[in-house]
C-alpha positions in Angstrom: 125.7 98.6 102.9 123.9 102.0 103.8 121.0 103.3 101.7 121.2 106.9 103.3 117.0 108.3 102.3 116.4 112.2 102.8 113.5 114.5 103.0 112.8 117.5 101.6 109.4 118.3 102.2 106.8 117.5 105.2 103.9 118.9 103.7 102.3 121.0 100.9 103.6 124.4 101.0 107.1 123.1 102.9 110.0 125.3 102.1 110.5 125.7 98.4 114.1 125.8 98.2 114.2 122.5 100.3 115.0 120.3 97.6 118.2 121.7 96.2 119.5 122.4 100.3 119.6 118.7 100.3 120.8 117.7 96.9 123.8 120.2 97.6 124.0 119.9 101.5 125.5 115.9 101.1 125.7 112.9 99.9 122.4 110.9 99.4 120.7 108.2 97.2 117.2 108.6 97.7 115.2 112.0 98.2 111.7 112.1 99.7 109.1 114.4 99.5 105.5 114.4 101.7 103.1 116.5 101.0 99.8 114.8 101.6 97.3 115.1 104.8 93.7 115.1 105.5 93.2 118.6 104.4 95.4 118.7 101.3 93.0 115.8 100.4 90.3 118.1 100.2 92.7 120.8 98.9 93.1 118.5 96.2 89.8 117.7 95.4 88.2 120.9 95.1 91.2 121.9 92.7 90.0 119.1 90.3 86.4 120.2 90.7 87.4 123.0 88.5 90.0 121.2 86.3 90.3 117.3 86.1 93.5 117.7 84.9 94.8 119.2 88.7 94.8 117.4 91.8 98.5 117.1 92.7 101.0 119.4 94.5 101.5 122.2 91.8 104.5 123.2 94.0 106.3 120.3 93.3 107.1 120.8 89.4 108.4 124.2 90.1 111.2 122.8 92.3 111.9 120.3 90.4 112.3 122.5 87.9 115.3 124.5 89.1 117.1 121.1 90.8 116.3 118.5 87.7 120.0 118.6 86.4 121.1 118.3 89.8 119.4 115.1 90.2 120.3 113.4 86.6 124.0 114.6 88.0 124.1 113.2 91.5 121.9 110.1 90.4 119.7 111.1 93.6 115.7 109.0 93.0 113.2 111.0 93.9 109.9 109.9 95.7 107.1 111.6 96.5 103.4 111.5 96.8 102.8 115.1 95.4 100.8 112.8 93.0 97.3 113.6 95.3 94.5 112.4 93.1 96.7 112.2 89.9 99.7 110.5 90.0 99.5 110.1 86.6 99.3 113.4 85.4 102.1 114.4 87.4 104.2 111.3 86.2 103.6 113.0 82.4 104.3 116.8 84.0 107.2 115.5 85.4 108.3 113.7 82.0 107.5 116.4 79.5 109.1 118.8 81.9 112.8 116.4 81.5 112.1 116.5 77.6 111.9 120.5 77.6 115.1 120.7 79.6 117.2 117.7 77.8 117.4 115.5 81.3 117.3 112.1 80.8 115.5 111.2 83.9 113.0 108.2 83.9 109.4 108.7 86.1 107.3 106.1 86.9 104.2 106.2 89.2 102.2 104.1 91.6 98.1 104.1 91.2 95.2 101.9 92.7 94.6 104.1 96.0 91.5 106.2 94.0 88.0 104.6 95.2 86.3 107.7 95.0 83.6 106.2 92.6 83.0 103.0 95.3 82.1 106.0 98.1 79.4 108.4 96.8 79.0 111.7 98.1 83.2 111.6 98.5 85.0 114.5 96.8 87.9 112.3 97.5 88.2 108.3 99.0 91.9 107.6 98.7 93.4 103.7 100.4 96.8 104.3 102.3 98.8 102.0 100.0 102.4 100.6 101.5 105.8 100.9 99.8 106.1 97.7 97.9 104.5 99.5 94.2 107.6 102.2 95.0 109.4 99.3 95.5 108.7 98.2 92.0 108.8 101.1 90.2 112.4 101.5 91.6 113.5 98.2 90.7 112.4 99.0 87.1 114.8 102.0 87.0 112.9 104.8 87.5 114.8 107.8 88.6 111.4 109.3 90.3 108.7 107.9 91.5 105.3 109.6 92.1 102.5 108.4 93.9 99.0 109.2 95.3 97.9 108.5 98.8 100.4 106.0 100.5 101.2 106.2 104.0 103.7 108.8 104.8 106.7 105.8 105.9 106.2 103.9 102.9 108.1 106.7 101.2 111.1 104.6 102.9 110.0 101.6 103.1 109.5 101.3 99.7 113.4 102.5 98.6 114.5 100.1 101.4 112.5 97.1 100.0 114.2 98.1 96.7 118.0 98.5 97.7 118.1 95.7 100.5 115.7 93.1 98.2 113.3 92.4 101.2 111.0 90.1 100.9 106.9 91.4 102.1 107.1 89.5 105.1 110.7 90.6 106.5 108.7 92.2 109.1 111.1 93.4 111.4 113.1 94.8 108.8 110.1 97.0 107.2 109.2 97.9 110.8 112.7 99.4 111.2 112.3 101.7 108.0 108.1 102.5 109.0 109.5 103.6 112.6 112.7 106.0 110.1 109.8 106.6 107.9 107.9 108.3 110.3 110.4 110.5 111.7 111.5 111.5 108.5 108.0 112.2 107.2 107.3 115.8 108.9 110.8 117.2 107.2 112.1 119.6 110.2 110.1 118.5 113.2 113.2 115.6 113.4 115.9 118.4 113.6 114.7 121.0 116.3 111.4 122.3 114.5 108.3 122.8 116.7 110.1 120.9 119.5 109.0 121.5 122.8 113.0 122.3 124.3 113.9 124.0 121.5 115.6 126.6 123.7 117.8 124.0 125.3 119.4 122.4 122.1 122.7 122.7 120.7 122.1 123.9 117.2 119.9 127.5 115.7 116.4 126.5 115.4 115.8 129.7 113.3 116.3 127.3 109.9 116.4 123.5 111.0 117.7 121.2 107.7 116.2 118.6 106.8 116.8 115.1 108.1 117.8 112.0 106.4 118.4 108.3 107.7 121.2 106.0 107.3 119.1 102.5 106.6 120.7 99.4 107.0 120.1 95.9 105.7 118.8 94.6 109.5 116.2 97.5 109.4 118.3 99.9 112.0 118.9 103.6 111.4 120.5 106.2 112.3 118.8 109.9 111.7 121.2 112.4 111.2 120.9 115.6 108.8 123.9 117.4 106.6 126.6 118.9 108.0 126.0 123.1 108.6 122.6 123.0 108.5 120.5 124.1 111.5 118.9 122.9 114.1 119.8 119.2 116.3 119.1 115.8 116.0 119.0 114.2 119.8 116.9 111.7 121.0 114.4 114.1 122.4 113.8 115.3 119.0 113.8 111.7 117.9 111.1 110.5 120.3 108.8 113.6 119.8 108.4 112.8 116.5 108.4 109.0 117.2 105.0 110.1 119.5 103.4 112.1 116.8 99.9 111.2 115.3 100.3 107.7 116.7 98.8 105.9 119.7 99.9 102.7 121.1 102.3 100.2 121.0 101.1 98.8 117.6 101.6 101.0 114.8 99.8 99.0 111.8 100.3 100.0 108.3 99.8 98.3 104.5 103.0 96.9 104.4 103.9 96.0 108.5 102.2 96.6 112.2 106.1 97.9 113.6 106.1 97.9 117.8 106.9 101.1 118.9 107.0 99.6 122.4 110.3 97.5 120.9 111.8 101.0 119.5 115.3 101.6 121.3 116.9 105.1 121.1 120.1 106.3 121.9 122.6 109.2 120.6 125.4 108.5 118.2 127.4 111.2 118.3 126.4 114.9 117.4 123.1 115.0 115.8 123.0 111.1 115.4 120.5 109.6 116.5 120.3 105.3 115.9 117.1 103.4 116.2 117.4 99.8 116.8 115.1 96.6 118.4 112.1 97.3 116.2 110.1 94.7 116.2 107.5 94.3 113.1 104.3 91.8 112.8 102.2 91.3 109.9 100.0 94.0 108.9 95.8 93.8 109.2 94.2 92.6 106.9 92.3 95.8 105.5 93.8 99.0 104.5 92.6 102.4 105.4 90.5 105.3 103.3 90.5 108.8 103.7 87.1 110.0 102.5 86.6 113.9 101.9 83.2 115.3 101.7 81.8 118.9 101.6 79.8 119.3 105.2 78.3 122.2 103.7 79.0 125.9 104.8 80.6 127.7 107.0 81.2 131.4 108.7 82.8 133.1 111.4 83.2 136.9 112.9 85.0 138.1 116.1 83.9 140.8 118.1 86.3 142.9 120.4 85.1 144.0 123.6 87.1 146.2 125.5 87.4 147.5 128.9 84.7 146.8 131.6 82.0 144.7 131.5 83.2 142.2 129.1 81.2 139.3 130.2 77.5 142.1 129.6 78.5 143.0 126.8 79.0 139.4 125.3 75.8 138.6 126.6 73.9 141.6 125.1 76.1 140.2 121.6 74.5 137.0 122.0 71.0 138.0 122.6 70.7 140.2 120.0 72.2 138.0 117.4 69.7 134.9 118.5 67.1 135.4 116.0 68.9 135.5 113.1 71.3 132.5 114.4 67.7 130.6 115.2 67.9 128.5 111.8 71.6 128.0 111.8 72.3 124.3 112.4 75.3 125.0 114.2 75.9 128.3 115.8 79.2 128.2 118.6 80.1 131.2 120.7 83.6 131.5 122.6 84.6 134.1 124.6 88.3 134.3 124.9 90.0 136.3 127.5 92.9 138.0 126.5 92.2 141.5 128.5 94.2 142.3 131.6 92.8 145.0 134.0 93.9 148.2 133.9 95.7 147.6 130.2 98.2 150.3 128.8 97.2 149.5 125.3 93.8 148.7 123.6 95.0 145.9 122.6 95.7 144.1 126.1 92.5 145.5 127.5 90.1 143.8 124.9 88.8 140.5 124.9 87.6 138.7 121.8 84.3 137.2 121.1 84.4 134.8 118.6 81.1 133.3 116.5 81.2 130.5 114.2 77.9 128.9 112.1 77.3 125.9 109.7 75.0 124.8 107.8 74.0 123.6 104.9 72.7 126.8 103.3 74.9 128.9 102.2 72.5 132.0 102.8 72.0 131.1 105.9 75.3 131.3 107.3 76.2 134.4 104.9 74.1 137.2 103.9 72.1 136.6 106.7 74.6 136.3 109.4 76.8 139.3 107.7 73.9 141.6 108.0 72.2 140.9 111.4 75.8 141.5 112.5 76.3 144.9 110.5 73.4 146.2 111.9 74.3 145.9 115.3 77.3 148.5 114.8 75.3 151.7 116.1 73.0 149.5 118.3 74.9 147.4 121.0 77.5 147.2 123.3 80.1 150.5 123.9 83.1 150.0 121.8 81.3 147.9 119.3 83.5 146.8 116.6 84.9 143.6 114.7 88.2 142.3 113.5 86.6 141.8 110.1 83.2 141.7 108.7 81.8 138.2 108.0 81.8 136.9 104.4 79.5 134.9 102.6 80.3 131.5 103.8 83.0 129.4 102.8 82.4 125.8 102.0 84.2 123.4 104.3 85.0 119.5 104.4 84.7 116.8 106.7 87.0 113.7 107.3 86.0 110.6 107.4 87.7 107.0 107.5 86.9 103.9 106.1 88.6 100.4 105.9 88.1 97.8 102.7 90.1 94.2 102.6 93.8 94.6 101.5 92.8 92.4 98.3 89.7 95.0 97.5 92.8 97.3 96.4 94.2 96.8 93.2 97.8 98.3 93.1 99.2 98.8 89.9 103.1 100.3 89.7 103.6 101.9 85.9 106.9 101.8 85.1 108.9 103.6 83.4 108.1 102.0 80.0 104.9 102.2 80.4 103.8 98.7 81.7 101.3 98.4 84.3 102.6 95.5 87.2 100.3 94.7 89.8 101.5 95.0 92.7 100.2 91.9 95.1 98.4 93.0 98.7 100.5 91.7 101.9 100.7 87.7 102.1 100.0 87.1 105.6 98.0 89.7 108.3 96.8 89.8 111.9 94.0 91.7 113.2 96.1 94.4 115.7 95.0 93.8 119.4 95.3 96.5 122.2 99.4 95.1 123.8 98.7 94.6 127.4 100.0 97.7 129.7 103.5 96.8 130.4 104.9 97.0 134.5 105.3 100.9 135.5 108.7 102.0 136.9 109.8 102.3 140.4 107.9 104.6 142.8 108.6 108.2 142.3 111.1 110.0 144.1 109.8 111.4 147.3 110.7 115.0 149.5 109.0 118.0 148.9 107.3 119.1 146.1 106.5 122.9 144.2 103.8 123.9 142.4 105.2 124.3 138.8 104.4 123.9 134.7 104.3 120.5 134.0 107.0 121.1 130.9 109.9 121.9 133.5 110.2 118.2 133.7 108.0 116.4 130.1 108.3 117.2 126.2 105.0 117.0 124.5 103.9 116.8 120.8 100.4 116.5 119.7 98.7 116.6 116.7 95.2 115.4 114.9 93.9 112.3 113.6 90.1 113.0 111.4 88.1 113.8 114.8 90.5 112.5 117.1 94.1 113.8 118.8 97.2 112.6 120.7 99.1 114.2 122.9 102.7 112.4 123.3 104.2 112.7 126.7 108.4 111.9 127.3 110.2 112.1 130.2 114.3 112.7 130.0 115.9 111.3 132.8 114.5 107.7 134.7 113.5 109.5 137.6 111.3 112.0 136.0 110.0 109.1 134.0 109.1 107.4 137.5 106.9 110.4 138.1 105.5 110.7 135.2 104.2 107.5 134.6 102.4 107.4 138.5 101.4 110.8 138.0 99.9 111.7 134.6 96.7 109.1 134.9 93.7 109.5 132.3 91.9 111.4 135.4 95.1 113.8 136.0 94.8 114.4 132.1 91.7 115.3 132.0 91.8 117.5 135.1 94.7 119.8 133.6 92.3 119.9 130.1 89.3 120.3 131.2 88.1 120.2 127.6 88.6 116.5 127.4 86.9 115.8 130.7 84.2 114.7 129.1 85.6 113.1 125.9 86.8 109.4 125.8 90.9 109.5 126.8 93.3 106.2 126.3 96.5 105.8 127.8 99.3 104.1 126.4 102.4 103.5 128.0 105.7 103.2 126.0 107.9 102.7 128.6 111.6 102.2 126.3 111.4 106.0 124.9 110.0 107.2 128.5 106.5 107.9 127.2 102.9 107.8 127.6 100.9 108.8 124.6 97.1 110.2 125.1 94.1 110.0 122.6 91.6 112.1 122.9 88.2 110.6 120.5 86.2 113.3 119.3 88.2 116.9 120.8 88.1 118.1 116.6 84.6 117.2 115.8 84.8 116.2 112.1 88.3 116.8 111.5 90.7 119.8 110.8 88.3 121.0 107.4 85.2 121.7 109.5 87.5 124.0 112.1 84.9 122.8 114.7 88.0 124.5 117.4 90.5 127.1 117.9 92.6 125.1 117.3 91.6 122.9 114.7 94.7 120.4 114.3 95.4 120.0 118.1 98.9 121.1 117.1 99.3 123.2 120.5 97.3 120.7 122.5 100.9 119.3 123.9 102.0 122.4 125.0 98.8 124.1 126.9 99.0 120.5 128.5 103.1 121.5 129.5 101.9 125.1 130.7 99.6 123.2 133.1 100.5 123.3 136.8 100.8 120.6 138.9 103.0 119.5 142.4 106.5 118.3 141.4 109.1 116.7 143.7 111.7 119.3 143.7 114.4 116.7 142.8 113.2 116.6 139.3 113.5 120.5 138.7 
């Protein structure tokens, strides 16, 4: 018995026309759509500042819209969190919207995560709730589901709880579906999108499809996408996303802490992919919660310097902005090189200066800023001139995370009748502990090395967690695994980034998909809102790492 679950969106503002690609592309019982992170949080929240009725994913209505027949046809359920901070408004949206069209659909939500009003000063405080009030909702006969802030994999495991009838503590099973869960969460990064040998694959990245899982009663899977669609499914592509936004070998979550140290991989066939040997433990005994605050105010201006001199005329910028940046409480300069000598455009012979402020004034990073900037125009370096003039200061959020007891939460599934079921917290948990560093592999493979890019021989994918980052490492053969593992220490890590030399770096080493996966505390400040760095999600942290030179035996390239 196969429950085969697909995805149609990885995050809010995915590609619209995602949904009916994969209600027409195959055949499929259960649809998923993601469209929650940290940011969309605080997306969210300001959106219901000005109306209370708002707060989920407007986009999601307006695709249902055009598939909803579709659906009712190919008796497809559809779950998704596009609920945000209102499930229950987009429960009724979705309801009233199956009246007006004559579709006989019935929607049911899952509520309980909200504990805004226990966090003051929160625009938003949202618990990561598991899959088991999906679970309920489906068993009740809802056609589509909508929920708030659940973890991204209990989009599966909750269908999977429902078809299969596990039980809460059939933890390896549930760990099977978090580990499918959380490749198919991020839609196209499973099928060739943003992957690091994307010019090596068999299929056109230009429009990956979506990926779906094959789910099995034991908890295995198989991820595999509909036929004639683009992009690949291999195990590369499988074990980058297997690395993303995660850390070490424990993987804890509301409903099960799954072992991705016990996660096998192999291929299938063409764009199959089958996971197998998860292992699953009970989950802790709190749950996470996402709090979104405003951190107050925030501006920014680049200015282009071209030609000679760059590094004067940055410092003439910087001195003559320093009195009116003296009250800012947070004033960062970065000069970023992208001039070449002796350029044959403008372009590749200017450098940018970039300026960002916070503070808690609005004033203070706006008007004020925006006119001791404007008034250097006529009275500063030679080719003075900006990409844009600054604004008046845009608000901006932090992240921040929180963890209450599991039995602090009350779950509540509302089915599609309208009663209201709690929905009972985990019945047994373990505090996760650090898994000991397994044995490395063999000594590397000796001879003579070359200086080269560290991505000739390792796939990377990175990406942010509130303030923090990871940077997934895999090797694809055993013997570039060998080096990998003796060669990429914390120290070596740090060395090729140097912004982390100072930052506290863990490694964890995942030795059955070839892997080491890096976290780096503190590299985005107070998460991706406050846009305390370039680049504010870490998204491109994997790959600068991959440009990175280093000595490689010449056997492995």
């Amino acid at each position: 018995m196969t429950l085969r679950i697909g995805n149609f969106s990885g995050f809010y503002g995915d590609r619209s026309d995602a949904l009916r690609e994969m209600l027409t592309g195959g055949e499929l019982d259960v649809l998923t759509g993601d469209y929650l992170a940290e940011l969309t949080m605080l997306i969210l929240g300001r959106d219901r500042l000005k109306d209370p009725g708002a707060g989920y994913a407007r986009t999601f209505p307006r695709q249902l819209e055009e598939c909803l027949g579709l659906v009712h046809d190919k008796r497809v359920k559809i779950v998704t969190n596009a609920g945000g901070l209102n499930p229950a408004g987009l429960a009724a949206r979705v309801r009233e919207l199956a009246e007006r069209l004559g579709v006989p659909l019935r929607v049911a939500h899952v509520e309980g995560d909200d504990l805004t009003a226990a966090h003051p000063g929160s625009l938003a405080a949202h618990a990561y709730l598991g899959g088991f009030g999906i679970a309920a909702c489906l068993r009740a006969g809802a056609d589509v589901v909508v929920t708030g802030r659940v973890t991204d994999a209990a989009l599966v495991t909750g269908p999977a709880a429902a078809h299969f009838g596990w039980p809460p503590d059939a933890y390896d099973r549930l760990a099977g579906a978090v580990v499918a869960g959380h490749v198919l969460e991020c839609g196209t990064q499973a099928t060739g999108g943003n992957y690091a040998f994307f010019t090596e694959g068999p299929g056109d990245v230009g429009r990956p499809g979506f990926p779906l899982a094959e789910l099995h009663e034991d908890g295995t899977a198989v991820i595999t996408k509909h036929p004639g669609t683009g992009g690949f499914v291999d195990v590369g592509t499988v074990t980058a996303q297997l690395l993303y936004e995660t850390a070490g070998a424990r993987y804890a979550g509301p409903d099960v802490t799954a072992r991705l140290d016990t996660v096998r991989l192999r291929q299938d066939g063409p764009d199959r992919v089958r996971i197998e040997g998860v292992r699953g433990e009970a989950p802790p005994p709190t749950l996470k919660v996402g709090r979104n605050r405003l951190g107050g105010f925030r501006n920014e201006v680049v200015f282009v310097l071209t030609g000679l001199d760059v590094e004067a005329k940055a410092a003439l910028v910087r001195r003559q902005l320093a009195p009116a940046l003296g009250k800012v409480a947070d004033a960062r300069w970065e000069l970023v090189r992208t001039d070449r000598p002796d350029a044959t455009t403008e372009e590749t012979a200017s450098a940018l200066l970039r300026l960002v402020v916070r503070d808690a004034d609005q004033q203070a990073v706006g008007r004020a800023l925006s006119g001791a900037a404007v008034e250097l125009a006529l009275a500063s370096y030679p080719g003075f001139h900006v990409l844009a003039p600054p604004g008046k200061g845009a608000p901006y959020g932090v992240f921040e995370d929180a963890y209450v007891p599991q039995d602090a939460v009350e779950q509540v599934a509302v089915l599609p009748d309208g009663r209201r079921v709690p929905v009972a917290p985990a019945p047994d948990s373990a505090v996760p502990e650090d898994v000991p560093e397994p044995p490395l592999p063999g000594p590397p493979p000796g001879g003579p090395t070359r200086r080269a890019p560290l991505g000739l021989v390792a796939g990377a994918r990175s990406g942010d967690k509130g303030g923090h980052a990871n940077v997934g490492v895999w090797a694809r053969t055993d013997a570039a695994w060998s080096w990998l593992a003796h060669t990429l220490t914390v120290d070596r890590f740090r060395a090729l980034l140097p912004e982390t030399a100072p930052l506290p770096v863990t490694r964890h080493v995942l030795p059955r998909l070839r892997a080491l996966n890096f976290v780096v505390e503190g590299i985005l400040g107070e998460g991706v809102a406050a846009q305390a760095r370039f680049d504010p999600q870490a998204k491109a942290l994997g790959e600068w790492l991959r440009s990175r030179h280093l000595d490689i035996p010449e056997a492995l390239l």
